[in-house]
N, C-alpha and C positions, 0 to 999 in steps of 0.2 A: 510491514505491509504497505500497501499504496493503496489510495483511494483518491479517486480524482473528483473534479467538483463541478458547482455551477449553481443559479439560480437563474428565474425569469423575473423582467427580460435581461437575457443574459448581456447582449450589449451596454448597458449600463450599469454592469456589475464595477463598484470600487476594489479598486485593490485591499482597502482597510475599510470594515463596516464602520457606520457611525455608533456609537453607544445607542441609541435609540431605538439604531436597526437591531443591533444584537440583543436589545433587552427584549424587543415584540419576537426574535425567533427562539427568545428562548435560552440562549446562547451564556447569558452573562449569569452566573450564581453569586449570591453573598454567601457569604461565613464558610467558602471553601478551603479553610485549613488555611487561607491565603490572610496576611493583615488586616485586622479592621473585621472582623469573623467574629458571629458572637459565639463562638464554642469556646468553651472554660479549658481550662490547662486539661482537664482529666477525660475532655471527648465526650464523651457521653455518658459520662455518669459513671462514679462505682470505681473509680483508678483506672478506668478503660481509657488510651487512645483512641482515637478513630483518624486513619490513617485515610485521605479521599485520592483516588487514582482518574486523572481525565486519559479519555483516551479515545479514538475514532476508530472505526471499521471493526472489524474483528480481530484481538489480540491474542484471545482463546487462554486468560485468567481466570474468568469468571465461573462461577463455580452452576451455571445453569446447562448452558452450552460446550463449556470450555473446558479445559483440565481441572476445575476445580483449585486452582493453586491457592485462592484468596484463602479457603477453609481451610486446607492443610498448614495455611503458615499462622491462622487466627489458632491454630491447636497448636502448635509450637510454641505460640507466643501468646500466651489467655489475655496478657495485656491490653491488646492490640483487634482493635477492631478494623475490618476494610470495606469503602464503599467504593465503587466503582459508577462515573458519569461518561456515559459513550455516549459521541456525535458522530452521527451517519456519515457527515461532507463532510471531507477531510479540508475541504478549502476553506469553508465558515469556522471549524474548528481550528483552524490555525490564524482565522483573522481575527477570531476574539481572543486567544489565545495573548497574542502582537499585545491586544486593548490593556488587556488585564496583567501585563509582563509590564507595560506602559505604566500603569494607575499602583503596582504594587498591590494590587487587591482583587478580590475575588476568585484566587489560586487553586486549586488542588493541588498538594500536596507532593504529588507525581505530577508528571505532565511527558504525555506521547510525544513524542518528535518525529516527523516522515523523512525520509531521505531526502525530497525534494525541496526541504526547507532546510538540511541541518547545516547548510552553508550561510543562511543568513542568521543563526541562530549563536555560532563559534564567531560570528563577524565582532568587531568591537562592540560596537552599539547594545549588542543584546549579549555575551557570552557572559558578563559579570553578574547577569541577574543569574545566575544558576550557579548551584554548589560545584564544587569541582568534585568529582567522584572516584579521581584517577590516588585521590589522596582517602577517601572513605573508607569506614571499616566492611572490611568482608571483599573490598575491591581487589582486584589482581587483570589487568588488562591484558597482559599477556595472555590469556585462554583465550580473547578473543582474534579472529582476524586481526590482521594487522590494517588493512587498509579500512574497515570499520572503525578502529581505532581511531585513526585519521581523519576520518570523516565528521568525528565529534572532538578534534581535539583545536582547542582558539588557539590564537596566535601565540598569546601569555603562557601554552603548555598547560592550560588546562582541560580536563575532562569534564568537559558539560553533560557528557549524556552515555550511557551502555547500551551495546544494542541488543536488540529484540531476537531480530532475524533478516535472513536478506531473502532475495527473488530470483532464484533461479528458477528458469522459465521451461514449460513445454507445452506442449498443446493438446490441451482435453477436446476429445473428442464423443460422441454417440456414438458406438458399435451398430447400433440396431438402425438407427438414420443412414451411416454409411452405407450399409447392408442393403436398405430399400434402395438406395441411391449408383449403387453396383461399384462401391468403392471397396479398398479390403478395410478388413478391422481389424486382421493382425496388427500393435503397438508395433513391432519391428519392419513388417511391411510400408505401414503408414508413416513412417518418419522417414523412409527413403522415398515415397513419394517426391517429397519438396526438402532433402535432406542438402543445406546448402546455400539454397536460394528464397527469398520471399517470395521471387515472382512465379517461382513452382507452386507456392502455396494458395498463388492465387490462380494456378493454371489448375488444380485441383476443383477450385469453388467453380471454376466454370462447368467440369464435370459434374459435378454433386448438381450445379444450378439444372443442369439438361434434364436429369430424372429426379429430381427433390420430390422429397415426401410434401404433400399440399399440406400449405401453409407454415414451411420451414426455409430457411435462410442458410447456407453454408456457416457466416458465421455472427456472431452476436452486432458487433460496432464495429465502425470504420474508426471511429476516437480510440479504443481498445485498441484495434491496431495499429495505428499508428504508435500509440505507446510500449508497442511490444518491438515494433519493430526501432524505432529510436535504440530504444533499451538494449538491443543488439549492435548499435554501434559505435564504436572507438571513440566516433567525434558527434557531440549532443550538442547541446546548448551554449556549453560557458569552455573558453580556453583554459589554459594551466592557470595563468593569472588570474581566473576566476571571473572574466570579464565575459560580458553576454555578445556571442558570436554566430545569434541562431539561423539567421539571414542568409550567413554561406555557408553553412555548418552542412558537410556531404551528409552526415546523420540523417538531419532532421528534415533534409531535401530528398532522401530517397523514402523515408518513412511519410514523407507528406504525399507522396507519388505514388505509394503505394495504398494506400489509404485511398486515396482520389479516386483510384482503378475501383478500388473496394467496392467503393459507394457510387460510385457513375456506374457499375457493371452489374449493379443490382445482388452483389454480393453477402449482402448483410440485413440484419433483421431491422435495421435502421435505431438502434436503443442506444439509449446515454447510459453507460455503467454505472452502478449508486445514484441514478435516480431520486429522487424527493418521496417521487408520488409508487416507485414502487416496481414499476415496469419490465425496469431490467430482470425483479427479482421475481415474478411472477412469470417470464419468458423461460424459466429454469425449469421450472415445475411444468407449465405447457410444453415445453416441447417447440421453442419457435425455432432454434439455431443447431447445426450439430456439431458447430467448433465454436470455444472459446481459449483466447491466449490465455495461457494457466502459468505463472508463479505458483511458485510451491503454496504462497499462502490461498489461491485461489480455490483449492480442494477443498477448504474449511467451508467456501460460499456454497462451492457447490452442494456440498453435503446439509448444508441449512436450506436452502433455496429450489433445491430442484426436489424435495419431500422422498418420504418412502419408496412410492408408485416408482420412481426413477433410480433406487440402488440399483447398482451393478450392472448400469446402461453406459457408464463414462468408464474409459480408458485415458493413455496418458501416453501419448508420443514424443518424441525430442521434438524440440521445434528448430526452426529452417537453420537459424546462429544462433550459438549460443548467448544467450542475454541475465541482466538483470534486472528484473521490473520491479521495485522496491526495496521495502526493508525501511525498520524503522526503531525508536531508542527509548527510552524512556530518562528522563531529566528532574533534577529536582530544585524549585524554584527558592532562594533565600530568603523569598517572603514569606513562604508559607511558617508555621506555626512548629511541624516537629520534624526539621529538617534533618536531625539525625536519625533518628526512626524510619523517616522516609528514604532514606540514602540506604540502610539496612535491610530495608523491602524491595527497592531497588535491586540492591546488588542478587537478593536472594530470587527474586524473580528469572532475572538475565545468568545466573549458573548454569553450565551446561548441563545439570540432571533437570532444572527446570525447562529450562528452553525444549529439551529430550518430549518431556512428556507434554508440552504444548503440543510440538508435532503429529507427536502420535493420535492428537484425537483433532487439533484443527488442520495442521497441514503448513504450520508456519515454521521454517525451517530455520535450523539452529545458527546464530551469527559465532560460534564458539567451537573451537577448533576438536576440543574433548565432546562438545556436541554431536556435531557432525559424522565424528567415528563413532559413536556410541550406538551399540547393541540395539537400543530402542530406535533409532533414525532407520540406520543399515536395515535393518530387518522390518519394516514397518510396512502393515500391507493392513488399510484401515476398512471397518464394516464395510464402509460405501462403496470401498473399492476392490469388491473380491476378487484375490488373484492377481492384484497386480502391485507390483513389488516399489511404490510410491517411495518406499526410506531412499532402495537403491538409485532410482529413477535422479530424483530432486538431487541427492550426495554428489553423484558423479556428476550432474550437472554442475552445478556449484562448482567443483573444480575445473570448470571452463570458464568463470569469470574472469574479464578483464576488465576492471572498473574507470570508466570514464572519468574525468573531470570535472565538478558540479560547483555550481558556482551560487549567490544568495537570491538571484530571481531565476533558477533553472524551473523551481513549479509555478510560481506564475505564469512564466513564458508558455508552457506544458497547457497550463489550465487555458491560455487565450488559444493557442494552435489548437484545442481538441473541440473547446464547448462553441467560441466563437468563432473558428473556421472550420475543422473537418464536418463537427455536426451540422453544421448550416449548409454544408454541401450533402450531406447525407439527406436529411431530413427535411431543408427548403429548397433544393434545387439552387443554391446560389452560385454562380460561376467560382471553378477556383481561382482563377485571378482577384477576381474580386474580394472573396474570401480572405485569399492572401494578405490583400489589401488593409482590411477589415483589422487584420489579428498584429500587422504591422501598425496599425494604425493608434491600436490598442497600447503597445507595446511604449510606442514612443509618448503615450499621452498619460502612459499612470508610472512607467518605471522608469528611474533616473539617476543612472550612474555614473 
């Protein structure tokens, strides 16, 4: 999955927290399974393990929300206890992460990895702090994607990390906002609207803008789309050699342009996705926006976020090009305490029966090629979304991927274009030249290749 980040004032956000910062947010744990941990060989007591999972946004493990997987593998295995610690910002969560990869301490056991980091993660510097997996019991990489593979494999030919799931994209919409708005709500109608093109998609919001239901926005963030729309094309951030190219990068230039239109045309509900304080996630539930760019894993927010009152008001259209907007791994760190057990939970997490039944209940679709075709994807058509065939939708999407190039600061770069340029035009009226300016400015003063 993908989760994008920030804090205030975002302008003087470090690319790496200091320890001091990360201890006041909360961020840094002791005795996480990581070295220097005062848990005893046996966990918690009794011959128990206790196996701890860090992880950000919505994974859909967790046995509240999620498929339950922690519980079904604590009864397979009575040994083996599981905690799970989730961080909202994907971006704070990966810069303590960096701290504590750094110091050998303070680890969980597992550790999430986002797609827009897993290039700085296989780089030398950091690939040798993680088990290699590609050699662990219960591993077989071939089930998965090939180009996922790839994407977690270091220089040395090792396997740092399995993945999760990826992001193939469509576009959730409101039926019943369309509707007020005189747009159609047919899934097939409405993807031919803007079937092609962004700038259709944005010719669309102008319609919806003319008759909008009071106090509703066509669509959530100008940040959000440009992310959706990058994610749709060939050339992003980083060249083949993995070198940062985002300056003349035609991607990240028509996604910045499109965004611009977004939010200079009053297009959007002006929100930061994953928010601190909430907003975004409370806009679901009211009712502010009637499009947001959906990743398969985006159907899981929906269904947390937008509450009861809202089943069966969201649909699910193709979007303009086909894209990939995340997808993420799970890794296991050498300091931690039960690295084999953890590589075992691992492996059985990231199995295409488990990946299968993630989807079906968050929406997070299968990185595994047996996943994928499986009975449970295909045919998945979830409570929130009555009627609409979500396995078929995401699958066939998925195989229009064509995965770009990603390189060890393509989410940073991501995190300065979105929080400290697009949203400063969205939300403080800042020119985008200036803007530009701003996110370049950034660029050259914390990253250094």
């Amino acid at each position: 999955m993908r989760i994008t980040s920030g804090d205030v004032p975002r302008r003087r956000r470090a690319v790496t927290l200091t320890t001091a910062g990360l201890l006041s947010l909360g961020l840094l744990v002791t005795g996480c399974g990581g070295s220097g941990g005062d848990e005893g060989d046996d966990g918690s007591g009794g011959g128990t393990i206790t196996l701890r999972v860090g992880t950000f946004g919505s994974f859909g493990f967790d046995n509240k929300t999620g498929a339950k997987l922690y519980a079904e593998y604590e009864k397979l295995n009575p040994g083996i206890k599981i905690e799970e610690t989730n961080v909202a910002d994907g971006q704070k969560y990966w810069d303590a992460l960096k701290l504590r990869l750094s110091q050998g301490s303070g680890l969980a056991d597992i550790q999430a990895i986002e797609v827009g980091y897993i290039a700085e993660a296989t780089g030398e510097a950091m690939s040798g702090k993680f088990v290699d997996l590609g050699k662990a019991e219960g591993v077989d990489t071939s089930k998965f994607l090939d180009w996922k593979v790839k994407q977690a494999t270091a220089p040395n030919g090792s396997t740092i990390a399995l993945g999760t799931d990826i992001g193939p994209m469509g576009i959730c919409y409101r039926k019943d906002l369309f509707e007020k708005a005189g747009l159609p709500t047919d899934r097939e109608e409405v993807g031919k609207l803007w079937a092609g093109d962004w700038a259709k998609f944005l010719e669309q919001g102008e319609k919806y803008k003319a008759k909008a239901p009071a106090g509703t926005a066509f669509h959530d963030s100008a940040s959000g789309l440009f992310n959706a729309v990058v994610s749709s094309q060939p050339d992003q951030y980083s060249g083949e050699d993995g070198r940062l190219r985002w300056e003349s990068s035609l991607g990240v230039m028509k996604a910045w342009d499109t965004a611009v239109k977004a939010a200079e045309g009053g297009l959007t509900a002006k929100l930061r996705q994953f928010d601190e304080k909430g907003t975004w996630n409370a806009a679901f539930k009211n009712s502010k926006f009637a499009t947001v760019a959906c990743p398969s894993w985006m159907t899981g927010i929906i269904k947390d976020q937008a509450g009861p009152a809202n089943k069966g008001k969201w649909d699910i259209a193709q979007a303009p090009v086909p894209a990939n907007w995340g997808g993420s791994f799970l890794a296991v760190p050498k300091a931690g305490k039960h690295t084999a057990e953890a590589a075992k939970l691992a492996a059985w997490l990231t199995a295409p029966e488990q990946q299968a039944k993630v989807f079906a209940v968050n929406g997070n679709i299968p990185s595994t090629t047996d996943g994928l075709k499986s009975e449970t994807v295909q045919n998945a058509q979830p409570e929130y979304f009555p009627g609409v065939p979500v396995g078929k939708i995401y699958s066939e999407a998925a195989q229009q991927i064509k995965p770009a190039p990603i390189g060890r600061w393509d989410g940073q770069v991501k995190t300065f274009l979105t929080d400290n340029g697009i949203l400063d035009i969205e939300t403080r009226g800042t020119s985008p030249e200036k803007a530009w300016n701003n996110v370049k400015k950034l660029v050259d003063d914390k990253i250094d290749q």
